[in-house]
MDAnalysis code that builds the backbone (N, CA, C; Angstrom):
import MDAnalysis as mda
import numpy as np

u = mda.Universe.empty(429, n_residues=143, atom_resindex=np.repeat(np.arange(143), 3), trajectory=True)
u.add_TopologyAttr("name", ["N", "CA", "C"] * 143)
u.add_TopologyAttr("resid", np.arange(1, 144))
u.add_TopologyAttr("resname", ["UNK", "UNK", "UNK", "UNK", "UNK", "UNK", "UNK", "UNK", "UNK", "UNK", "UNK", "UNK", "UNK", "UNK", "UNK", "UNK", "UNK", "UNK", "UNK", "UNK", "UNK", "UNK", "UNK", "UNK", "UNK", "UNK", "UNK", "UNK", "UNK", "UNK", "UNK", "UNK", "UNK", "UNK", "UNK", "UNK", "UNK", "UNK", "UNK", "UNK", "UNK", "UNK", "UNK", "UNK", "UNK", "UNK", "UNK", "UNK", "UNK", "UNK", "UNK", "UNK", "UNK", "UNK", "UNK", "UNK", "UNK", "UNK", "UNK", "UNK", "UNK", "UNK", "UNK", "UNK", "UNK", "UNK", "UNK", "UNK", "UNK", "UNK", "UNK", "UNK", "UNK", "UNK", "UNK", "UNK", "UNK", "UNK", "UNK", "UNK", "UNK", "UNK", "UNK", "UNK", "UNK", "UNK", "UNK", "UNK", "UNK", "UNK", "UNK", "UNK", "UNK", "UNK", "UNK", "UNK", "UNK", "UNK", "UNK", "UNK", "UNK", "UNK", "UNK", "UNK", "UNK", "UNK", "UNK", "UNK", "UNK", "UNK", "UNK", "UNK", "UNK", "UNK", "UNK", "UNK", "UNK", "UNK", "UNK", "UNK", "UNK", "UNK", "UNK", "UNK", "UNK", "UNK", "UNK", "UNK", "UNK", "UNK", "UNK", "UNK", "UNK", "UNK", "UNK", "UNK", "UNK", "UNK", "UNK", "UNK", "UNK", "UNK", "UNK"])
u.atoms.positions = np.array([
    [-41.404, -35.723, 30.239],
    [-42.046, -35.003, 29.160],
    [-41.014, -34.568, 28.118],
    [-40.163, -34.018, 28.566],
    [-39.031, -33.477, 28.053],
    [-38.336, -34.869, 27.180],
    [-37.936, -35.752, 27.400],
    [-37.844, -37.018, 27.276],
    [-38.738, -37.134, 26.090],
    [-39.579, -37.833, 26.519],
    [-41.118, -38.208, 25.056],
    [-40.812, -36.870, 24.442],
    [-40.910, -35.871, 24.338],
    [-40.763, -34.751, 22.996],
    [-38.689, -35.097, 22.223],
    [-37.953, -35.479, 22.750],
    [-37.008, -35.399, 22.065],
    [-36.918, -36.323, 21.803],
    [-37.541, -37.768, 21.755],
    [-37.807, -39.095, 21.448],
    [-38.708, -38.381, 20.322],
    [-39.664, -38.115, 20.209],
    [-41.069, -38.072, 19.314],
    [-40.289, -37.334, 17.907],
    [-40.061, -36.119, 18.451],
    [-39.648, -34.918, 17.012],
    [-38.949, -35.989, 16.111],
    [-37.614, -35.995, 16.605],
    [-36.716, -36.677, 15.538],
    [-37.458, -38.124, 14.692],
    [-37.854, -38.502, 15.651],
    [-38.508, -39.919, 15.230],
    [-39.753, -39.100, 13.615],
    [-40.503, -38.363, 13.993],
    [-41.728, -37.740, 13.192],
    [-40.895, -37.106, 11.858],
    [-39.989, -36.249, 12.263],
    [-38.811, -35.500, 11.289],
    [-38.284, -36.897, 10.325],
    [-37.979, -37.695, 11.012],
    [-37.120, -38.391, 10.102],
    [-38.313, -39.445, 9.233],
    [-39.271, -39.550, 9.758],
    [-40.461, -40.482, 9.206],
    [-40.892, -39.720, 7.429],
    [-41.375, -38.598, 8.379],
    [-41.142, -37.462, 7.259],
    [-40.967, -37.192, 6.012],
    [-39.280, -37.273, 6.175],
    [-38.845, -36.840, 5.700],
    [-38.110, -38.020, 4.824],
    [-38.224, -39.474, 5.253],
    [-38.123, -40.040, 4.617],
    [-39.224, -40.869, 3.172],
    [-40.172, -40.497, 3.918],
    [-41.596, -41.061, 3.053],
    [-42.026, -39.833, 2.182],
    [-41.701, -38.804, 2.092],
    [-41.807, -37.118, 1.120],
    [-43.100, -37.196, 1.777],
    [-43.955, -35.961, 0.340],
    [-45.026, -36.191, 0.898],
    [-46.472, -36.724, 0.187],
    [-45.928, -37.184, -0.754],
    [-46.658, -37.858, -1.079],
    [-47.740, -39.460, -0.573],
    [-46.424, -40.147, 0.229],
    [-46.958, -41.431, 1.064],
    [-46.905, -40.229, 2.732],
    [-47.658, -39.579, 3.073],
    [-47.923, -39.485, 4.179],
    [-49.109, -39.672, 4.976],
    [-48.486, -41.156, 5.358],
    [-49.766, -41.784, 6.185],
    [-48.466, -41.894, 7.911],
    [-48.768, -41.281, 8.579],
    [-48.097, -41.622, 9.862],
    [-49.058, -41.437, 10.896],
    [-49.931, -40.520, 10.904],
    [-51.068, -40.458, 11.626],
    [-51.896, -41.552, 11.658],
    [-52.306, -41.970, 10.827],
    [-53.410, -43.238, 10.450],
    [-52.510, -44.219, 9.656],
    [-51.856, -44.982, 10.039],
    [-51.301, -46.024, 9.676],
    [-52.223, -46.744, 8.180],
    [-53.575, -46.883, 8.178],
    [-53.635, -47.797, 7.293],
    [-54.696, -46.723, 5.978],
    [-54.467, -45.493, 6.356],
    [-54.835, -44.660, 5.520],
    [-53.621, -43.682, 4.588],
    [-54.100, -43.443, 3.261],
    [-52.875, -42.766, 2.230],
    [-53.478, -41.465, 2.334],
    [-53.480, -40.563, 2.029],
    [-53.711, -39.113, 1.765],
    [-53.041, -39.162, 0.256],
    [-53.611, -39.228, -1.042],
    [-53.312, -39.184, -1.900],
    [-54.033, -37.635, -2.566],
    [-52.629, -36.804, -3.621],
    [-53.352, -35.936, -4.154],
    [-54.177, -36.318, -5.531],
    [-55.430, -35.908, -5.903],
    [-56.426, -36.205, -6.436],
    [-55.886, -34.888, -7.461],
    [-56.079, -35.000, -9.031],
    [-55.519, -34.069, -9.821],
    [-57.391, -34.000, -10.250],
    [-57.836, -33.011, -10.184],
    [-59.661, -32.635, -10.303],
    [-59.641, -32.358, -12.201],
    [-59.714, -33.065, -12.772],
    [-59.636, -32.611, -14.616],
    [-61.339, -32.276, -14.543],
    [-61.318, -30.676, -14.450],
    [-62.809, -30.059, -14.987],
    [-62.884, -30.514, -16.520],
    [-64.258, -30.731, -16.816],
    [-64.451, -30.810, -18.383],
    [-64.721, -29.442, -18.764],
    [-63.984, -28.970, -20.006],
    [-64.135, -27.632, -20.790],
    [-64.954, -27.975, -21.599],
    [-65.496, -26.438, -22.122],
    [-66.704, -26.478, -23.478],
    [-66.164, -25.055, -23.760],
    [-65.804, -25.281, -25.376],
    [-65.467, -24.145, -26.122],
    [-66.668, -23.121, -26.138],
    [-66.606, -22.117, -25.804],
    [-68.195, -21.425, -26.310],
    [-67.574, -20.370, -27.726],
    [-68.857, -20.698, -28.513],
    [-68.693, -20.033, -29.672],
    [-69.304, -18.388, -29.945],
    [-68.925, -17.477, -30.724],
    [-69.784, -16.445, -30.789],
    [-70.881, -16.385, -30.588],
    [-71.728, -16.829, -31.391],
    [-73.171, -17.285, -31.626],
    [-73.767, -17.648, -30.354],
    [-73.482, -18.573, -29.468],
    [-73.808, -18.384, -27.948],
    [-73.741, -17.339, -27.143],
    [-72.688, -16.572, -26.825],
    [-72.995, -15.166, -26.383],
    [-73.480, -14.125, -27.153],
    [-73.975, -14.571, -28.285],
    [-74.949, -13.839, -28.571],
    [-76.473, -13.691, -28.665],
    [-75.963, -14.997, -28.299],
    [-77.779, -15.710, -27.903],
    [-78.290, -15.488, -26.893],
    [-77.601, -15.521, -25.769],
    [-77.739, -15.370, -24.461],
    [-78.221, -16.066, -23.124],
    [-78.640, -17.104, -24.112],
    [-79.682, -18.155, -22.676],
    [-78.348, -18.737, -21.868],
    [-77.155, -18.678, -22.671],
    [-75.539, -19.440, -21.886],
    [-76.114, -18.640, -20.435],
    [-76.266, -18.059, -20.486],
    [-76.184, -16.767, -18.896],
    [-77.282, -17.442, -18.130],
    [-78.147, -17.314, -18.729],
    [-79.442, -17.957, -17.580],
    [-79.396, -19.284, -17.426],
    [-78.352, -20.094, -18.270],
    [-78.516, -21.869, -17.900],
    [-77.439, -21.564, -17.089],
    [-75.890, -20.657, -16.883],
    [-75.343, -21.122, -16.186],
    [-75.435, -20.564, -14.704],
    [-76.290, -19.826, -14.820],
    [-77.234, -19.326, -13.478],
    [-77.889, -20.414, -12.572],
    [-78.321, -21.305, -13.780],
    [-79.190, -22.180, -12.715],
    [-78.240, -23.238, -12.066],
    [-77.178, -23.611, -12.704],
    [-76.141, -24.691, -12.487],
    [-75.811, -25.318, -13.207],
    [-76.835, -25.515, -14.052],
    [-76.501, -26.731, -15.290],
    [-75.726, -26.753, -15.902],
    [-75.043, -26.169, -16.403],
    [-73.426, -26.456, -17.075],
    [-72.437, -26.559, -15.755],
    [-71.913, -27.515, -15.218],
    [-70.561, -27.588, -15.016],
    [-69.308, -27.758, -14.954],
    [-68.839, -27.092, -16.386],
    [-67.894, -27.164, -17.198],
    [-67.276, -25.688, -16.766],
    [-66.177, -25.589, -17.226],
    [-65.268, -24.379, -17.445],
    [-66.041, -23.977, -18.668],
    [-65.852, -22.591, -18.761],
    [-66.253, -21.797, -20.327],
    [-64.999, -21.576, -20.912],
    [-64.560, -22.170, -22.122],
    [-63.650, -21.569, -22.810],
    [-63.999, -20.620, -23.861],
    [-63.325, -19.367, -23.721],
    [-63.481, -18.456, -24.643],
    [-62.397, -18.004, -25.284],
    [-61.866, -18.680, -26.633],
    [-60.888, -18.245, -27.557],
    [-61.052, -16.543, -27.820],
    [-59.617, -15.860, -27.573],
    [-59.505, -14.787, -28.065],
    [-59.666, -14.491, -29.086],
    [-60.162, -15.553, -30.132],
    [-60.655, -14.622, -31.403],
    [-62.108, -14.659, -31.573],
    [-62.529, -15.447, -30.591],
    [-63.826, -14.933, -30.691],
    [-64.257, -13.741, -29.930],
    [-63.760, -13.728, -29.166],
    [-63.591, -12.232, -28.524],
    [-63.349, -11.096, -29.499],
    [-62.779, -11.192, -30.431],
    [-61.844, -10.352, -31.418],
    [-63.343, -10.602, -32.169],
    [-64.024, -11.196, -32.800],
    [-64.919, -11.283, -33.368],
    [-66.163, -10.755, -32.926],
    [-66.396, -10.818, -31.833],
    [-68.016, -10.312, -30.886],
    [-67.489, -8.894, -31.051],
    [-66.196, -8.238, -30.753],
    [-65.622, -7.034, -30.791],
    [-66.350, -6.111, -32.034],
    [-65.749, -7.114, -33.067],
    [-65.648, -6.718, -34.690],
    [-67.153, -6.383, -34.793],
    [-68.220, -7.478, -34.477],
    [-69.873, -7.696, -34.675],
    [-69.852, -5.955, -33.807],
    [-70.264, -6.038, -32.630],
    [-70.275, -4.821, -31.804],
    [-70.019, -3.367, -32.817],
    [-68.740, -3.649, -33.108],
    [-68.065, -2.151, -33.750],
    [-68.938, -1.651, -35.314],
    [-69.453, -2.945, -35.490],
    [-70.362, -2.669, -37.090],
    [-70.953, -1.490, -37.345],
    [-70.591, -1.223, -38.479],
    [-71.906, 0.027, -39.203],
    [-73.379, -0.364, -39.645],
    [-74.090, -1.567, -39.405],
    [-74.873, -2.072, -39.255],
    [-75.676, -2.211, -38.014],
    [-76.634, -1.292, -37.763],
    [-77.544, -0.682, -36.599],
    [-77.558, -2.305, -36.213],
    [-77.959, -3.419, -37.118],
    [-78.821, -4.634, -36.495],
    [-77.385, -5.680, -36.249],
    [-76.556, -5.592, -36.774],
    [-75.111, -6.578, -36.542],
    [-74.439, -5.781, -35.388],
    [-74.749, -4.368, -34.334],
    [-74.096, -4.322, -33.545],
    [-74.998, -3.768, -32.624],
    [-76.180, -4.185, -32.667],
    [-77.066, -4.703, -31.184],
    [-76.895, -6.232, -31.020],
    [-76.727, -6.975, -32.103],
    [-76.595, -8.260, -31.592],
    [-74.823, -8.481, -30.865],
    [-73.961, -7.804, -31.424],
    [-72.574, -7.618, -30.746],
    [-72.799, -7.282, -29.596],
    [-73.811, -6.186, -28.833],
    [-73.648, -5.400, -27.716],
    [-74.157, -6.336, -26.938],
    [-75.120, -7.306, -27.391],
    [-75.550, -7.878, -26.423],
    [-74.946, -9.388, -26.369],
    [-74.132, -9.866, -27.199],
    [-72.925, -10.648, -26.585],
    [-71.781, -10.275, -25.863],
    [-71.649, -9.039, -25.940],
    [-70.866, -8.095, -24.512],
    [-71.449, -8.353, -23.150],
    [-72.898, -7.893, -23.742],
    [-73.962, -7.789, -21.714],
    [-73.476, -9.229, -21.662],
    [-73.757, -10.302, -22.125],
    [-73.931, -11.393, -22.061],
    [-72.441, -11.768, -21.158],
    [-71.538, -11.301, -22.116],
    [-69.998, -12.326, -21.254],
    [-69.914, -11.285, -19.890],
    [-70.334, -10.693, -19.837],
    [-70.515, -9.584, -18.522],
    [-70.710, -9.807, -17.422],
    [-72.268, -10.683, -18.090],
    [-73.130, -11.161, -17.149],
    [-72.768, -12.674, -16.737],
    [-71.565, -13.657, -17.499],
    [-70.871, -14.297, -17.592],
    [-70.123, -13.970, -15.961],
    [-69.270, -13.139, -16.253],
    [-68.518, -12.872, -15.466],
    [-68.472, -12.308, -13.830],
    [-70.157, -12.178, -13.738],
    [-70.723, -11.665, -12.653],
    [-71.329, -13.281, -11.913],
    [-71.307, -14.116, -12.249],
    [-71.924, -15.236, -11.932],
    [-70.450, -15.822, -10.934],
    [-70.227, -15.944, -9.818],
    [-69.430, -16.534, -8.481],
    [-69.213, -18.175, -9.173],
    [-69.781, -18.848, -9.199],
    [-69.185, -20.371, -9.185],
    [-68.946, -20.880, -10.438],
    [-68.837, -19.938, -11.063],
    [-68.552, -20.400, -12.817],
    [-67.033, -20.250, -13.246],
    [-66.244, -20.730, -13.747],
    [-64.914, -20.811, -14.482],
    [-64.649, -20.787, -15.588],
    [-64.309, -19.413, -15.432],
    [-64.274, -18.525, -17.022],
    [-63.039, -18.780, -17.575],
    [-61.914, -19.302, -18.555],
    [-61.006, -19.330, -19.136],
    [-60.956, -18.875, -20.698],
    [-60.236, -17.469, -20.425],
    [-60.057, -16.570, -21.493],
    [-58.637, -17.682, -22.174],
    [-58.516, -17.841, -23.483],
    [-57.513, -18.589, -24.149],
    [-56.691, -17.529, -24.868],
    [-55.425, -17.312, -24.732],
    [-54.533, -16.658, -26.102],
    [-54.096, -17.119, -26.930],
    [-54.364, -18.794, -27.040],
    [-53.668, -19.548, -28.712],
    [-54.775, -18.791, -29.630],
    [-54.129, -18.819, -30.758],
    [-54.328, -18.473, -31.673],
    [-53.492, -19.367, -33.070],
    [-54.811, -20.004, -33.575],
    [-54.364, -21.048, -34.519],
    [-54.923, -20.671, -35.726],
    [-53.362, -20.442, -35.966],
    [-52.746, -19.741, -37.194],
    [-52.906, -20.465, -38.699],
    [-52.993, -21.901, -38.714],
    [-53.224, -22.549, -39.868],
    [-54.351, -22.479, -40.348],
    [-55.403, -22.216, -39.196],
    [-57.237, -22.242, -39.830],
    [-57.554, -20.597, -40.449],
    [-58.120, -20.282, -41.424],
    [-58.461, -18.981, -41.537],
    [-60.088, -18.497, -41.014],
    [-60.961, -19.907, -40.890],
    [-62.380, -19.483, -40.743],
    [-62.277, -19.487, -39.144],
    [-63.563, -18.860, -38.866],
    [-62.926, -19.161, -37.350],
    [-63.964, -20.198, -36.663],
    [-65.110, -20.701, -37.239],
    [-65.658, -22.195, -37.143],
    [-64.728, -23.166, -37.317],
    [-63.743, -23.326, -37.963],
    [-62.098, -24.241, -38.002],
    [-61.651, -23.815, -36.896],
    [-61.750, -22.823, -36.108],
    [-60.480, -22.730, -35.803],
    [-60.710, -23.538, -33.894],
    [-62.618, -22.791, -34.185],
    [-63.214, -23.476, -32.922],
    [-62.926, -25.326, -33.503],
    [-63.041, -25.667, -33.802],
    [-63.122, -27.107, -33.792],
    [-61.606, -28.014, -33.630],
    [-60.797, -27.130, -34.224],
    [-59.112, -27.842, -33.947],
    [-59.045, -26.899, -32.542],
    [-59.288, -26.572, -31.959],
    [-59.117, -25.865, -30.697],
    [-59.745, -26.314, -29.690],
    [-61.080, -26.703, -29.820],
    [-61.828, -27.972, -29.111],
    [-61.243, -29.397, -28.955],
    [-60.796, -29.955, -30.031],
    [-60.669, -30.946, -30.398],
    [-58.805, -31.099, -30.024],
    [-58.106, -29.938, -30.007],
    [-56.606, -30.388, -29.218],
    [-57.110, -30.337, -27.559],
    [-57.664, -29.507, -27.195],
    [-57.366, -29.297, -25.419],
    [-58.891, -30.328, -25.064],
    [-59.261, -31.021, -26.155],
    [-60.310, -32.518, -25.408],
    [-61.589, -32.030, -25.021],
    [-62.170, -30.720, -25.464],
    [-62.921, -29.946, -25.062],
    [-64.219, -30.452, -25.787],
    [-65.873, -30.235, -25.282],
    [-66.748, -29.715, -26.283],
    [-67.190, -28.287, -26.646],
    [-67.494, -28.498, -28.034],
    [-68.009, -26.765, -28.338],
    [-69.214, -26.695, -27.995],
    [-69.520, -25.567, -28.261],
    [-70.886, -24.855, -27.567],
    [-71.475, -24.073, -28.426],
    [-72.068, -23.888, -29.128],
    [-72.503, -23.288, -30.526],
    [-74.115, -23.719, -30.818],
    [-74.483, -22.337, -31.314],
    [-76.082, -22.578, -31.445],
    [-75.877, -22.702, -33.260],
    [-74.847, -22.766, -34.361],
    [-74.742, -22.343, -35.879],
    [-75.446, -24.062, -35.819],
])
C-alpha cells in the first residue's frame, strides 16, 4: 500500500504539474475540462425606463436575461428629476427610485452600476448610445 501511494503521488504531482491547469484531463483520459468564459449580454437601461416601471415586473417574470446596465449619470439624472420643484417631475423621479429598488430586491437579476462617465457627449441620450455602443451593449429606452 505504502508502495502504490509513493508510486501514485509523485507520478499525479508531476502529471500535474506538468500539463498546468488548464489541459487537466488525467482522470478521464479522453475528456478536457475546459474553462468556458460565460459573456452575459448587457442592456443599457435608460431613465425613462425606470421611470416607467414595467422594467420591474418583466424582470420579475424572467424575461430579460441580460445584465442591467445603469450609467451613473443616469442615476445623477433620476436624482435631479426626484429633487424637482415640480410636484409632477418629482413623483415621476420618486417612482424611478421605487422602481431601481424594486430592481434591486429581485435575487436572479444582475445589476451593474457603471462609473464611466463620457465626457465628450453633453446630452445624455449621446451619452447612452456611445456607452452602449463601446461595451457591445443594447439600450433600453421607452423615448
Amino acid at each position: 500500500m505504502r508502495l502504490a501511494l509513493f508510486v501514485i503521488c509523485p507520478y499525479l504531482a508531476t502529471v500535474i504539474a506538468l500539463r498546468g491547469k488548464d489541459e487537466f484531463n488525467l482522470i478521464i483520459p479522453y475528456v478536457r475540462f475546459v474553462s468556458h468564459d460565460v459573456d452575459v449580454p448587457l442592456v443599457v437601461v435608460d431613465t425613462s425606463v425606470l421611470i416607467d416601471g414595467r422594467i420591474a415586473r418583466v424582470c420579475e417574470a424572467g424575461f430579460l436575461s441580460s445584465a442591467l446596465v445603469i450609467p451613473r449619470f443616469v442615476l445623477n439624472e433620476l436624482h435631479a428629476v426626484a429633487n424637482s420643484p415640480d410636484p409632477h417631475k418629482q413623483a415621476r423621479g420618486r417612482r424611478g427610485l421605487d422602481v431601481l429598488n424594486d430592481l434591486r430586491k429581485i435575487k436572479n437579476l444582475d445589476i451593474r452600476i457603471t462609473e464611466s462617465e463620457v465626457a465628450t457627449r453633453e446630452d445624455v441620450d449621446a451619452k447612452l448610445v456611445f456607452l452602449a455602443q463601446s461595451i457591445r451593449a443594447k439600450l433600453l429606452t421607452t423615448d
